[in-house]
N, C-alpha and C positions, 0 to 999 in steps of 0.2 A: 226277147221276152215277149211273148204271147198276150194279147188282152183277151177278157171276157166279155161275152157278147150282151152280159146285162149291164157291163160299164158304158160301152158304148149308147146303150139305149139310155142309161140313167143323164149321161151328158148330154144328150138330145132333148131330150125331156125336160132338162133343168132348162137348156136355153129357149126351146118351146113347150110350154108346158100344155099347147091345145094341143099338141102331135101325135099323129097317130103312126106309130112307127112299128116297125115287122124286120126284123135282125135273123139275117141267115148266116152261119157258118160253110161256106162253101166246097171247102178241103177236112175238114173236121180238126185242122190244126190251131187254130185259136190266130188264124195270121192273115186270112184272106175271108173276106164277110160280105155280103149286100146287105145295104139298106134299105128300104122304100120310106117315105118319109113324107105325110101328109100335113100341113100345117098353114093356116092363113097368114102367117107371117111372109110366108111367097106370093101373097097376092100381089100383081102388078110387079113382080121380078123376072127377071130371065132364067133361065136353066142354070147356065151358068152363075148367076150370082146366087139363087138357091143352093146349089153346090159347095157356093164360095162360103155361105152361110153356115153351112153343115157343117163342115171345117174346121171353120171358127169353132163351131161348137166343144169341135174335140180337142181344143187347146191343145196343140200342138202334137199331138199324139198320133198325126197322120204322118206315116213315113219315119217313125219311131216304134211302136207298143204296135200299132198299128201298119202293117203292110201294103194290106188293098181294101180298098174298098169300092164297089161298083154300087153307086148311087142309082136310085129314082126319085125324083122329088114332086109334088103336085101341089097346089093351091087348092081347097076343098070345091067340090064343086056347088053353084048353089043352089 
């Protein structure tokens, strides 16, 4: 089962609502996406734990609805 790539951004969004996020379909199959994903909630986090945060976001939907996903994530600059 496929997800859409406005679900994704709406789950993001709900858990940061400053983010500034850009959802690519990469196979045009609804199963493999990049994120890029801007938001001050990653201030002072690591890669990883931003990552870890995104995740989170998508309530468990990573590795179910969800396939792949290739992250970039950023703290705004100031």
């Amino acid at each position: 089962m496929a997800m859409d790539a406005g679900e994704i951004e709406r789950l993001i969004r709900d858990a940061f609502p400053d983010a500034q996020v850009a959802i690519e379909d990469l196979r045009g199959d609804g199963d493999h996406y990049a994120a890029h994903v801007i938001t001050s909630a990653f201030k002072g986090r690591s890669r990883v734990q931003q990552h870890q945060m995104v995740y989170a976001a998508l309530k468990g939907r990573m590795g179910n609805e969800l396939h792949a996903l290739a992250l970039q994530t950023a703290a705004p600059q100031d």
